[in-house]
N, C-alpha and C positions, 0 to 999 in steps of 0.2 A: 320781418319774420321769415318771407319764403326768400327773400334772397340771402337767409344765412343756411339755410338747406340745401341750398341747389350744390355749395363744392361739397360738402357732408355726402348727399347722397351719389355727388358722379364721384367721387372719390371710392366709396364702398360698394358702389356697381364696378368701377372698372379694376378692385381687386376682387369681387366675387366673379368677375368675368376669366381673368386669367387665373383663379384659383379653380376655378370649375376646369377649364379650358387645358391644364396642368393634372388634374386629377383623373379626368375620362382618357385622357394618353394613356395615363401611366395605369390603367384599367386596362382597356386595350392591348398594352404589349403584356399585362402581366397573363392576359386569355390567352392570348397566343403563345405565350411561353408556356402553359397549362397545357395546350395542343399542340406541342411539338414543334411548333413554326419558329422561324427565327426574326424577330420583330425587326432587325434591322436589313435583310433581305429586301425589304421593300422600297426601301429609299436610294440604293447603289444602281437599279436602272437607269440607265443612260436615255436623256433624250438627244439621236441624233440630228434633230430637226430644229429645235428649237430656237435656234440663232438666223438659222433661213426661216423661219415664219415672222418671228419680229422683227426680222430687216426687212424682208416685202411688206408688211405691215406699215414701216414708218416710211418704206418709198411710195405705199400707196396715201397714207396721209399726206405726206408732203405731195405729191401728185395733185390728191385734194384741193390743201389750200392753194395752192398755184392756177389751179383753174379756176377755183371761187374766186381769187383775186382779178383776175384775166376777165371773168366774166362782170364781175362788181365793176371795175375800170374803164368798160367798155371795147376791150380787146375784141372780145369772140360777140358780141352784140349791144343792144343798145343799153349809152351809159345810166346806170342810175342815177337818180336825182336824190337829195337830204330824204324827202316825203317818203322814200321805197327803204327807210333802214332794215325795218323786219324783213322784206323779201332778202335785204342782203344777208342777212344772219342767216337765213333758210336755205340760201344758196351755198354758205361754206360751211353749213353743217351737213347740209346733201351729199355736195362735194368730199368731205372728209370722209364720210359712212362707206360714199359708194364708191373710193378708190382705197379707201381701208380694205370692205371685203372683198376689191378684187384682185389685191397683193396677196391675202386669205388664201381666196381660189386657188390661185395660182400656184402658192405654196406648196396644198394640197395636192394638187395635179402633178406636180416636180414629188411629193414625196411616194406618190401611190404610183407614178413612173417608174421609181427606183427601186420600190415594194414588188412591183409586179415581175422585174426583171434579175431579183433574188429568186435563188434555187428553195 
């Protein structure tokens, strides 16, 4: 009985989801077209940045896992044994976080560099 429901209702949620999702749009541009704005205005900003954040971003994951493997391995300290699998998984999910946000940072700091040195 419920497993004849469950496609029935993800079916009819995920078109009341894009039917709503479809509707409050086209609400939205119709207010702002009420108010004088031009709803397509909004989307034509450029982001200059966006290809230097998520390239430092994937040189700092890959950074990540290169050192949680180094370290799992025994490269940079002592090798793990089978018994320490979770400390391994903790080590390259550590590793991926914290050379994630620091391609992030870094990103940041190259773009508010070049912020600060516009007229």
């Amino acid at each position: 009985m419920i497993g004849e429901l469950v496609p029935i209702v993800l079916f009819v949620g995920a078109f009341a989801l894009v039917f709503g999702i479809r509707y409050f749009l086209n609400k939205e541009k119709m207010a702002m077209i009420e108010r004088g704005i031009d709803p397509g205005l909004r989307k034509s900003t450029p982001k200059p940045f966006i290809s230097l954040k998520f390239g430092l971003l994937m040189v700092g994951v890959g950074l990540g896992l290169l050192v949680a493997l180094f370290t799992v391995r025994g490269v940079f300290g002592p090798r793990m044994t089978n018994g320490e699998e979770g400390q391994a998984v903790a080590v390259y999910f550590g590793s991926i976080f914290i050379f994630g946000g620091l391609g992030l940072i870094t990103s940041y700091a190259i773009e508010k560099k070049w912020l600060d040195q516009q007229p």
